[in-house]
MITOR-571022 format. One record per atom (N, C-alpha, C): atom name; x, y, z. Coordinates in nm, 4 decimals, m for minus. Layout:
+-------+----------+----------+----------+
! marse !        u !        v !        w !
+-------+----------+----------+----------+
!    CA !        X !        Y !        Z !
...
+-------+----------+----------+----------+
***
This chain:
+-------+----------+----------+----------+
! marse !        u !        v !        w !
+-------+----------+----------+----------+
!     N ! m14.0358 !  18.3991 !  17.8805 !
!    CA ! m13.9936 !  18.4308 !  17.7458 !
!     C ! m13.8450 !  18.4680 !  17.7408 !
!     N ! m13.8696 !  18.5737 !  17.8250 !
!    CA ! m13.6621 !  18.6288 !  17.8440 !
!     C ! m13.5692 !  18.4707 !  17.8605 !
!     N ! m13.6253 !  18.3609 !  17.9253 !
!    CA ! m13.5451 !  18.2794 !  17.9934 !
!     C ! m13.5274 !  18.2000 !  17.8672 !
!     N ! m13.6097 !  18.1648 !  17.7981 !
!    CA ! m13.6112 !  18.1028 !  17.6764 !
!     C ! m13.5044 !  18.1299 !  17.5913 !
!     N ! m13.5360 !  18.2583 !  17.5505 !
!    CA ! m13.4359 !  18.3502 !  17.5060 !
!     C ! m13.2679 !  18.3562 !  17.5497 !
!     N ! m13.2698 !  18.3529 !  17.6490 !
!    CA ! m13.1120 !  18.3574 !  17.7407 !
!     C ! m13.0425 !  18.2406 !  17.7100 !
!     N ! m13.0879 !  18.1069 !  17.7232 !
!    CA ! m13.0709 !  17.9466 !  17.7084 !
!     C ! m13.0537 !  17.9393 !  17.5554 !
!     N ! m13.1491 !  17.9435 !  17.4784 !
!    CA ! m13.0726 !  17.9302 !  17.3469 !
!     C ! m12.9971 !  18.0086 !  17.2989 !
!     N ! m13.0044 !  18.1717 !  17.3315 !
!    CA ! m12.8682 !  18.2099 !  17.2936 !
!     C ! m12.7431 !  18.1424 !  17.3625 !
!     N ! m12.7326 !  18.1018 !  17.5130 !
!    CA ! m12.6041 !  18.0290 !  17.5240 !
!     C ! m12.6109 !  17.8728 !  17.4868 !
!     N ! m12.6951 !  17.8303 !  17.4594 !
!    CA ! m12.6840 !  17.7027 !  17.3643 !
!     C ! m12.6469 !  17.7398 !  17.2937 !
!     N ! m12.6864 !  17.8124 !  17.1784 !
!    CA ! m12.6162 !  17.8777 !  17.0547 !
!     C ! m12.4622 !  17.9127 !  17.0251 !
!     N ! m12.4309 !  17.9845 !  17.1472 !
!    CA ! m12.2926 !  18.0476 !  17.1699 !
!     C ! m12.1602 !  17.9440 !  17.2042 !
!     N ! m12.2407 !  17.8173 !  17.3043 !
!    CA ! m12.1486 !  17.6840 !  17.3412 !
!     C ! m12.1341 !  17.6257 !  17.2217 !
!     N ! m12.2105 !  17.6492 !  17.1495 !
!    CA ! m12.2217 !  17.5191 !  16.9618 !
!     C ! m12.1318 !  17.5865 !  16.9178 !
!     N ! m12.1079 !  17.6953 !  16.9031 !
!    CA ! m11.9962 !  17.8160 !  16.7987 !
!     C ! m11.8936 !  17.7592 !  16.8736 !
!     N ! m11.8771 !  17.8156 !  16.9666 !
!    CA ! m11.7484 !  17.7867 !  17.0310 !
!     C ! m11.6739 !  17.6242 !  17.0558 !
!     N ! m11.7548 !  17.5293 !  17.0562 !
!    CA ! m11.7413 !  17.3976 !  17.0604 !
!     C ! m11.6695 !  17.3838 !  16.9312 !
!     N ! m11.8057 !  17.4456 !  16.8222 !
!    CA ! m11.7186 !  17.3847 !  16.6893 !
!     C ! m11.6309 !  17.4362 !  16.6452 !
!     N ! m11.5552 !  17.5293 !  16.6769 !
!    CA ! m11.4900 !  17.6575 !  16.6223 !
!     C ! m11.3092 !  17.5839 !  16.7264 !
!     N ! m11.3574 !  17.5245 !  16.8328 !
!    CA ! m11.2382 !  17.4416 !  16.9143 !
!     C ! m11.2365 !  17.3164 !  16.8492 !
!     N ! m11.3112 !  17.2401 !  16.7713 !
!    CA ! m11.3014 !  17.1333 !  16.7415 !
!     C ! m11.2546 !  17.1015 !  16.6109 !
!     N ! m11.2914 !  17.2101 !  16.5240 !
!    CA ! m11.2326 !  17.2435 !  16.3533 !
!     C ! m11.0500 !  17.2903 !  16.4050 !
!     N ! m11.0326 !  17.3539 !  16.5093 !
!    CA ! m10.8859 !  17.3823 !  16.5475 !
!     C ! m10.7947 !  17.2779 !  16.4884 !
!     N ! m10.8730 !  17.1527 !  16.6219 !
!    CA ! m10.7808 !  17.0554 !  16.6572 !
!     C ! m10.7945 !  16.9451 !  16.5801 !
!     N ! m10.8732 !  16.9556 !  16.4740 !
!    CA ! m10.8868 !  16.8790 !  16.3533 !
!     C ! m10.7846 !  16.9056 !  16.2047 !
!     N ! m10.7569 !  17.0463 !  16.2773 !
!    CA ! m10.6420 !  17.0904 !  16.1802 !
!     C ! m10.5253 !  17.1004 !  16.2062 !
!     N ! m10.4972 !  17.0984 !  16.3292 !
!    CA ! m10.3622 !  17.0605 !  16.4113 !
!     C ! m10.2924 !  16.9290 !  16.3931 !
!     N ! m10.4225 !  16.8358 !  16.3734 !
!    CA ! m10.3846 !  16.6809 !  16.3544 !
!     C ! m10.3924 !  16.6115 !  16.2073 !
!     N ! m10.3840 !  16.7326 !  16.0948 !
!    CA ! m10.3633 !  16.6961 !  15.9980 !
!     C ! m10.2191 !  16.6664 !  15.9443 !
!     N ! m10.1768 !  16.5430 !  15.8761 !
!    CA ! m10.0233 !  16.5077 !  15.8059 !
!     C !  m9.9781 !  16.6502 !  15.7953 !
!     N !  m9.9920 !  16.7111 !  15.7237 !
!    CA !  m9.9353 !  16.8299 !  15.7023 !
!     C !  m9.9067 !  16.9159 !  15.8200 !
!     N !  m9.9656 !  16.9306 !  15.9162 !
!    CA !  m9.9254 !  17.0103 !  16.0318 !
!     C !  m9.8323 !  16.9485 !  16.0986 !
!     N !  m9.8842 !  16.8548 !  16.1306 !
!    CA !  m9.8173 !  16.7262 !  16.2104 !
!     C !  m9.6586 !  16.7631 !  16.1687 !
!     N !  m9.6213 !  16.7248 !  16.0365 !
!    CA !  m9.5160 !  16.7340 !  15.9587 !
!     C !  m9.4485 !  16.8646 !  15.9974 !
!     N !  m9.5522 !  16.9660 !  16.0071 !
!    CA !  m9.4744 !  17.1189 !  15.9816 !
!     C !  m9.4294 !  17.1148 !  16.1579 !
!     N !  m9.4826 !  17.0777 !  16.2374 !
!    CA !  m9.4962 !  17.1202 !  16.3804 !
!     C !  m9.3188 !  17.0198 !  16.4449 !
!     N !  m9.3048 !  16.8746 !  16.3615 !
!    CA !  m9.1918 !  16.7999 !  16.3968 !
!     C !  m9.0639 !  16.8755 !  16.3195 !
!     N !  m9.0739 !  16.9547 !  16.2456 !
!    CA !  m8.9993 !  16.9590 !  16.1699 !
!     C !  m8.9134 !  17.0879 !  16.2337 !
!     N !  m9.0809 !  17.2132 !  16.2650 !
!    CA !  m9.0176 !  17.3236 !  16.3404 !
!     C !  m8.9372 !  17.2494 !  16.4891 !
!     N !  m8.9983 !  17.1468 !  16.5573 !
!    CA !  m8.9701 !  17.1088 !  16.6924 !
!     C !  m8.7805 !  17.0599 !  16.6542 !
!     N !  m8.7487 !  16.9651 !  16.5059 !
!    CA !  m8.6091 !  16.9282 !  16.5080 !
!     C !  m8.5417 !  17.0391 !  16.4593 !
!     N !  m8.5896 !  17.1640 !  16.4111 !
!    CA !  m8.5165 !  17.2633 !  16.3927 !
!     C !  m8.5011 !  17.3384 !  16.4997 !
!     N !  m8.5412 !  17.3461 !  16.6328 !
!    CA !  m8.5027 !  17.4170 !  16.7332 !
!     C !  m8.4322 !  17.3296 !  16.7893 !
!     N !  m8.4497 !  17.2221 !  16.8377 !
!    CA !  m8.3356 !  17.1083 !  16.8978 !
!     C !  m8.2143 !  17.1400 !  16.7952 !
!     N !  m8.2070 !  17.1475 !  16.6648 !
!    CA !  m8.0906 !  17.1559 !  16.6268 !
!     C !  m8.0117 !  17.2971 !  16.6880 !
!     N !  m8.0713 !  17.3658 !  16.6821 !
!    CA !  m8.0405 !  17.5402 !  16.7243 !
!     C !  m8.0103 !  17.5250 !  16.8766 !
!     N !  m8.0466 !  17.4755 !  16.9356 !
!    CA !  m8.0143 !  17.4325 !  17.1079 !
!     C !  m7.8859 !  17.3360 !  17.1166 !
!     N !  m7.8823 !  17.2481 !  17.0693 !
!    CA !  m7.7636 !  17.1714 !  17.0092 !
!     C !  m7.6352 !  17.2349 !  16.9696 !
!     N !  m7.6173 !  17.3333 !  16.9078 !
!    CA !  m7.5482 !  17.3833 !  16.8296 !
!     C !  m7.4915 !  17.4941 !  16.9633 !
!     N !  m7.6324 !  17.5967 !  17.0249 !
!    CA !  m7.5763 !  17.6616 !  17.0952 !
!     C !  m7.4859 !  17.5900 !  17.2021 !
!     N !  m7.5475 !  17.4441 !  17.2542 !
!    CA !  m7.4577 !  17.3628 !  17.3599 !
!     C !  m7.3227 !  17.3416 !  17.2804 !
!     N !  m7.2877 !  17.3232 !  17.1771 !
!    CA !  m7.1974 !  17.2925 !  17.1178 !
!     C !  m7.0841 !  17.3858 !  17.1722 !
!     N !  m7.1273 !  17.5373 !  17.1135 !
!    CA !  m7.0645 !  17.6851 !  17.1173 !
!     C !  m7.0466 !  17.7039 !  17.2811 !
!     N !  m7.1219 !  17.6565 !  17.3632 !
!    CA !  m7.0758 !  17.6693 !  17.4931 !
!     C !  m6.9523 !  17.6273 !  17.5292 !
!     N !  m6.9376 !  17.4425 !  17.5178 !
!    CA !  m6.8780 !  17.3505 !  17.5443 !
!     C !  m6.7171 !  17.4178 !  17.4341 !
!     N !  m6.7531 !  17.4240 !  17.3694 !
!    CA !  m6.5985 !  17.4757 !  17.2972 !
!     C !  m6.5609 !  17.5909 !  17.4126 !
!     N !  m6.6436 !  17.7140 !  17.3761 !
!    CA !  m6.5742 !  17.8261 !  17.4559 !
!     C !  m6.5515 !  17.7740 !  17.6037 !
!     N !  m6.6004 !  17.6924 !  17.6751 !
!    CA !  m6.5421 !  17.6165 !  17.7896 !
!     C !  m6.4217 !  17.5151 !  17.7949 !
!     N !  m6.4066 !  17.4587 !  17.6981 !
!    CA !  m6.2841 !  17.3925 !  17.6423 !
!     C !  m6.1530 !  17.4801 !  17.6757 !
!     N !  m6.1816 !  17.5803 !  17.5617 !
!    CA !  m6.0743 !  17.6865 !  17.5626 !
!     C !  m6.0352 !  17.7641 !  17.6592 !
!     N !  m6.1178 !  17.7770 !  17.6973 !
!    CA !  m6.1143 !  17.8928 !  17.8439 !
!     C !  m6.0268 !  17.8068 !  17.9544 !
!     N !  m6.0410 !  17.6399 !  17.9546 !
!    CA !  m6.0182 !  17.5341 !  18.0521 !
!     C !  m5.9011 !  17.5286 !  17.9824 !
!     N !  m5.8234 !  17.5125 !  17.9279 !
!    CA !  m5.7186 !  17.5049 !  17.8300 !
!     C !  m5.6319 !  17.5549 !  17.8227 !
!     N !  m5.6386 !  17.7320 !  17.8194 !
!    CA !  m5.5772 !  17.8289 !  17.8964 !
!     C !  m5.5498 !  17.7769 !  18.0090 !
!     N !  m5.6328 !  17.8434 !  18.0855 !
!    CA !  m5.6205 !  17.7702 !  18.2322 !
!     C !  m5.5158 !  17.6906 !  18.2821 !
!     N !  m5.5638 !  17.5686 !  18.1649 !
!    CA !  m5.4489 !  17.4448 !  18.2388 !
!     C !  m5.2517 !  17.4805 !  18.1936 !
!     N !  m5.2805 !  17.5773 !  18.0752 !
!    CA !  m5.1646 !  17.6181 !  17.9923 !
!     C !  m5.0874 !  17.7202 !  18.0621 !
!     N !  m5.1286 !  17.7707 !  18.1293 !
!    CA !  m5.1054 !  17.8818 !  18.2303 !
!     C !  m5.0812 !  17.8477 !  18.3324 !
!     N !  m5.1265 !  17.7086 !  18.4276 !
!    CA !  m5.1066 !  17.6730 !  18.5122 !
!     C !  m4.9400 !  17.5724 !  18.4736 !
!     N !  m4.9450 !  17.4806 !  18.4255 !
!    CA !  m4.8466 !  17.4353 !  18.3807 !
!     C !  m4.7024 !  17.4631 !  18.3339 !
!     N !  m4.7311 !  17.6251 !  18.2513 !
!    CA !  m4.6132 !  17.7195 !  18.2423 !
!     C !  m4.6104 !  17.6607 !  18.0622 !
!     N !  m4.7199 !  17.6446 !  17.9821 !
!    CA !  m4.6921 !  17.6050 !  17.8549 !
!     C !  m4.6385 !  17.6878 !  17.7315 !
!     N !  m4.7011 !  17.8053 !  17.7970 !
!    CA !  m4.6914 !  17.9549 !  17.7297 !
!     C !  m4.7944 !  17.9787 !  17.6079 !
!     N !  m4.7807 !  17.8659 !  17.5526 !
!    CA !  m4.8923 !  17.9707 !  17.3954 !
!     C !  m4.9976 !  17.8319 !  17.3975 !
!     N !  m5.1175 !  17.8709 !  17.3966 !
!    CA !  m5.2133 !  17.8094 !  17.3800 !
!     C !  m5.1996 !  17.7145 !  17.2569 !
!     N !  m5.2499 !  17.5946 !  17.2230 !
!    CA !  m5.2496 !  17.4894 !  17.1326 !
!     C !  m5.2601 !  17.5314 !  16.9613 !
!     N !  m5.3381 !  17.6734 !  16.9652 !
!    CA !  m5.4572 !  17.7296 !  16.8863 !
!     C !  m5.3149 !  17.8326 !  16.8196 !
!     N !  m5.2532 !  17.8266 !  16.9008 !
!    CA !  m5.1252 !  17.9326 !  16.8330 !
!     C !  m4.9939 !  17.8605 !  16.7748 !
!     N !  m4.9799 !  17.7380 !  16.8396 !
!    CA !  m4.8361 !  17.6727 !  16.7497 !
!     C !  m4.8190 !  17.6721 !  16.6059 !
!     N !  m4.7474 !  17.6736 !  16.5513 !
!    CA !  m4.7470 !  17.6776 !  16.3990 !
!     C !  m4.7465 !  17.5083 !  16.3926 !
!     N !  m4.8082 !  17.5123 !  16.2461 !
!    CA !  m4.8195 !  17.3414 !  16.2248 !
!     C !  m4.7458 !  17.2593 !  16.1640 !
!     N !  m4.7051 !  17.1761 !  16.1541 !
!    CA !  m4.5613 !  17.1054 !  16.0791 !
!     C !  m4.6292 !  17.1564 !  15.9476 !
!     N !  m4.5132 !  17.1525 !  15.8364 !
!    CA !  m4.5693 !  17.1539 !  15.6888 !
!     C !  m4.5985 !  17.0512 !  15.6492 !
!     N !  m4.6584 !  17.0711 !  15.5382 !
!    CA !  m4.7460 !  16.9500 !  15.5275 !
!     C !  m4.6316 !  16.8567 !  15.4163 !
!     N !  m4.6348 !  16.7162 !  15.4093 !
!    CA !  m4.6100 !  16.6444 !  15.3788 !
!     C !  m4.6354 !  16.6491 !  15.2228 !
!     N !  m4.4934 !  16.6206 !  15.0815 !
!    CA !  m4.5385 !  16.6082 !  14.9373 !
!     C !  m4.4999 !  16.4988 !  14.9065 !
!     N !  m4.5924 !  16.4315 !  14.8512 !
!    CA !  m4.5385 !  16.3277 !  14.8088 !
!     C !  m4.5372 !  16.3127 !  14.6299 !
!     N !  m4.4500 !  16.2555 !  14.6381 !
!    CA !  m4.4164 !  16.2779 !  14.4651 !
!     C !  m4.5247 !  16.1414 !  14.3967 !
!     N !  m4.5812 !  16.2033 !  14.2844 !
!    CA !  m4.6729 !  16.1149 !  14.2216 !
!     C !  m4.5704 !  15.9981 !  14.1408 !
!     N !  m4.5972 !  15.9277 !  14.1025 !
!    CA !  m4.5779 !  15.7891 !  14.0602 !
!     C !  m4.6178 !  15.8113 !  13.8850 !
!     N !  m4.5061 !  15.8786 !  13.8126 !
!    CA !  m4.5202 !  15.9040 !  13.6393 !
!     C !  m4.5667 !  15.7495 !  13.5750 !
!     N !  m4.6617 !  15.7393 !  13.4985 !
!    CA !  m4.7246 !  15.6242 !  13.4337 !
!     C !  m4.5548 !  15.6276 !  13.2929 !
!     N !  m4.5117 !  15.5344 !  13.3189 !
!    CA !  m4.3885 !  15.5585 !  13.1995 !
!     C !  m4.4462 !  15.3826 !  13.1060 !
!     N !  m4.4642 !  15.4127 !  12.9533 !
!    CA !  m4.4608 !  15.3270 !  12.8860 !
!     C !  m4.3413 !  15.1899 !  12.8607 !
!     N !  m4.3522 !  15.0895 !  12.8777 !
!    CA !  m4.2202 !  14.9711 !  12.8094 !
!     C !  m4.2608 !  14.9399 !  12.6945 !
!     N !  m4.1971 !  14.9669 !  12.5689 !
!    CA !  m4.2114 !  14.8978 !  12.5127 !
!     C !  m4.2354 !  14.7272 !  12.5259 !
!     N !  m4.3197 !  14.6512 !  12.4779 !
!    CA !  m4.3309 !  14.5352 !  12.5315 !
!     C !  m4.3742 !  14.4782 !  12.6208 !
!     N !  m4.4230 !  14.5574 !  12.7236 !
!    CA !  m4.4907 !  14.5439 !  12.8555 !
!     C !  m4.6395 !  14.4925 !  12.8197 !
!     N !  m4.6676 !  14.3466 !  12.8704 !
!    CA !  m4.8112 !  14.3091 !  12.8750 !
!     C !  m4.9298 !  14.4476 !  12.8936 !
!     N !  m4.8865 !  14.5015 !  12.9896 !
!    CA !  m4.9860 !  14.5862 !  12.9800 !
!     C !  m5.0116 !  14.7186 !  12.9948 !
!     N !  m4.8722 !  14.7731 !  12.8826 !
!    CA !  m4.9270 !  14.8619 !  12.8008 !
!     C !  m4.9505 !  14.8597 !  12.6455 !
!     N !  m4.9678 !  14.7244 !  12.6052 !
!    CA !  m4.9123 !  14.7469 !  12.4579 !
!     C !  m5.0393 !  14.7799 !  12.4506 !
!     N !  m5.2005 !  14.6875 !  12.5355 !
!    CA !  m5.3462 !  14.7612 !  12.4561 !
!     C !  m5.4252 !  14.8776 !  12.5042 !
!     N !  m5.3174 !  14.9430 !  12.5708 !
!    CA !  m5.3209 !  15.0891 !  12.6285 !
!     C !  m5.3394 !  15.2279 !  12.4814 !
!     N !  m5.3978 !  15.2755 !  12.4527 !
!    CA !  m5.4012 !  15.3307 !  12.3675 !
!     C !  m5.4129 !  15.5303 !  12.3926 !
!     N !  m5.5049 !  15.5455 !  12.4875 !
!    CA !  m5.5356 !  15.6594 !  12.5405 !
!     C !  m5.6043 !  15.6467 !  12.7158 !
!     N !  m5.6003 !  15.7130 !  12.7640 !
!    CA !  m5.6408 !  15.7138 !  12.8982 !
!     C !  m5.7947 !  15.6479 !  12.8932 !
!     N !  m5.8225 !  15.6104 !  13.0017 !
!    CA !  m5.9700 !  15.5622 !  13.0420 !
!     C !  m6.0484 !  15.6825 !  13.0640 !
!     N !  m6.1611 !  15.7042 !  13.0024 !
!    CA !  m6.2271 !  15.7821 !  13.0746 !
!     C !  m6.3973 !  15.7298 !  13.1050 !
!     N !  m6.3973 !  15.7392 !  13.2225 !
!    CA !  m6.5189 !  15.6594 !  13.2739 !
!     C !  m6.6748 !  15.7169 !  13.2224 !
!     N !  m6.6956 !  15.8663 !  13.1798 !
!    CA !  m6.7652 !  15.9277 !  13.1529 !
!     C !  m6.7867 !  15.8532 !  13.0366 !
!     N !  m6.7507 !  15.8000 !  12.8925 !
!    CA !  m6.7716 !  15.7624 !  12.8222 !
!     C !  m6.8825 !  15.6366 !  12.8238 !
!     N !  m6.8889 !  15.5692 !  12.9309 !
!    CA !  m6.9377 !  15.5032 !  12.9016 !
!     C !  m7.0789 !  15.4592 !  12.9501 !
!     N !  m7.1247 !  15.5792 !  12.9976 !
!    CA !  m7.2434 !  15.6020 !  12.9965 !
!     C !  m7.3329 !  15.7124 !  12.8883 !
+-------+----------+----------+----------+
***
């Protein structure tokens, strides 16, 4: 009787647990997880990425020095002042009388209009 007893309770207990592992991985492999699980996986590659990034610079620089110091350059790249920047003078739209093409010039284009 006891033995009877013992066997279907762990029959009983393997069925729970079987189905209780099998509803898991039925929900693991749904679109939606699937989706959530690639998405967390390219958001840590991006975050690993980024930290390699932050390495490779601060190794840059550090190598840079280095070579700037070795060479006798004196001020790192990161410190020169930068040429000024370049103005260039715009090009005034001036009317001719008589000019093909401004006489059916009337007011500026505006592209918004014409939607």
């Amino acid at each position: 009787m006891f033995r009877r007893t013992f066997w279907f309770t762990a029959g009983a207990a393997a069925g729970v647990w079987a189905t209780t592992k099998v509803n898991r991985k039925l929900k693991q492999l749904t679109p939606e997880s699937l989706a959530a699980q690639a998405a967390n996986k390219a958001i840590d590659a991006g975050h690993k990425l980024k930290d390699f990034a932050v390495d490779v610079r601060t190794g840059m620089v550090r190598r840079e020095a280095e070579l700037g110091e070795a060479l006798g350059l004196g001020t790192p790249a990161d410190d020169r002042a930068l040429p000024a920047p370049r103005r260039v003078a715009a090009i005034e739209h001036t009317e001719h009388p008589g000019h093909p093409r401004t006489e059916h010039i009337s007011k500026p284009y505006n592209r918004n209009e014409d939607h």
